[in-house]
N, C-alpha and C positions, 0 to 999 in steps of 0.2 A: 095084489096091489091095486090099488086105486089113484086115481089123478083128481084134487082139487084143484077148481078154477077159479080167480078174481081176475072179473071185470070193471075196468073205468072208461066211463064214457065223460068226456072231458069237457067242459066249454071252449068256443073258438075263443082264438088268441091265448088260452093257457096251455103248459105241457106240464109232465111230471118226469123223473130224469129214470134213466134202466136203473135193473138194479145190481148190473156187472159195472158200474162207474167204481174207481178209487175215490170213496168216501174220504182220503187225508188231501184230496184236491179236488177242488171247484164245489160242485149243488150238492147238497146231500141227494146221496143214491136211493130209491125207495129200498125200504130192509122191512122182512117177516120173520118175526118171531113166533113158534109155536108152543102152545101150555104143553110141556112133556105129558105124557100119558102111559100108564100099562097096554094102553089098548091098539096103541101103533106105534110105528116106529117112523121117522122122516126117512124116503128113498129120495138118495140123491141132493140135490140142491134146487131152490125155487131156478123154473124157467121159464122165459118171457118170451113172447113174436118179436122178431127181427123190429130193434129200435131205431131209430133216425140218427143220422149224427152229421156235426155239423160244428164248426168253428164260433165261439164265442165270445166275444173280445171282453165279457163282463171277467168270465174267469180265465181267459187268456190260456185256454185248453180247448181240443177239441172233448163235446160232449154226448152224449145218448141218450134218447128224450123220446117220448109217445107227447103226439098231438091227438087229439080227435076221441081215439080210445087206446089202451092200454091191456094188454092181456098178462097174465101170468099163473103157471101150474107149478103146482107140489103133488109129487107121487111120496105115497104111505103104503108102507105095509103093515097089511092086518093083523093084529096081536093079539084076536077075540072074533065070536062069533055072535056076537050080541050086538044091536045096536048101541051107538057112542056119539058124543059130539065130538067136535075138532075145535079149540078156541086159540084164535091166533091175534097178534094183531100187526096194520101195515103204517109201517112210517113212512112221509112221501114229503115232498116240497113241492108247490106249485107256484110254476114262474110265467111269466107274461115277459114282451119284451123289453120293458122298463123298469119290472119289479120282480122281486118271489115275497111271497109269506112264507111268514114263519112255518119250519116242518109240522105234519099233522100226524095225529095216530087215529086211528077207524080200527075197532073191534070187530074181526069175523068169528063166526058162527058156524061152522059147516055141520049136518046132521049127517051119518053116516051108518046108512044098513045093507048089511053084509049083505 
């Protein structure tokens, strides 16, 4: 098994929300999807560094939010001995305290030799 990592390094005054939030209430939750493959398998569920949480009177829920930076890992296991990419991609929302944009998608890339 192997651990991929994505990092967000965030501007001051924006957050982006965990991605253990209930997506049918309040920000959308960052969510990863990976291009299935022969050559790995997902272990487990993506996991993120200990989120922030905090009362929101916008969504009138308490919520889970990275300021500053954001981490998150997905462990795979190997289904090959050959070099392979990983192509995933992450949807997020980032909110400020008077607004969010619109959710975003960012294409990742990961290369991976055994």
């Amino acid at each position: 098994d192997i651990t991929l990592g994505v990092h967000f390094k965030i501007e001051k005054g924006w957050h982006i929300y965990s991605s253990t939030m209930d997506g049918n209430v309040g920000p959308i939750p960052t969510s990863f999807s990976f291009v299935p493959s022969k050559q790995y398998k997902l272990h487990g569920r993506v996991g993120e560094k200990l989120a922030k949480s905090k009362y929101e009177g916008m969504w009138g829920i308490d919520v889970k939010y990275f300021s500053k930076r954001a981490e998150f890992k997905q462990r795979i296991k190997l289904l090959s001995g050959e070099p392979f990419n990983v192509r995933a991609t992450v949807n997020y929302m980032l909110c400020d305290e008077a607004q969010c944009l619109p959710p975003r998608d960012l294409s990742l890339l990961f290369k991976v030799e055994p």
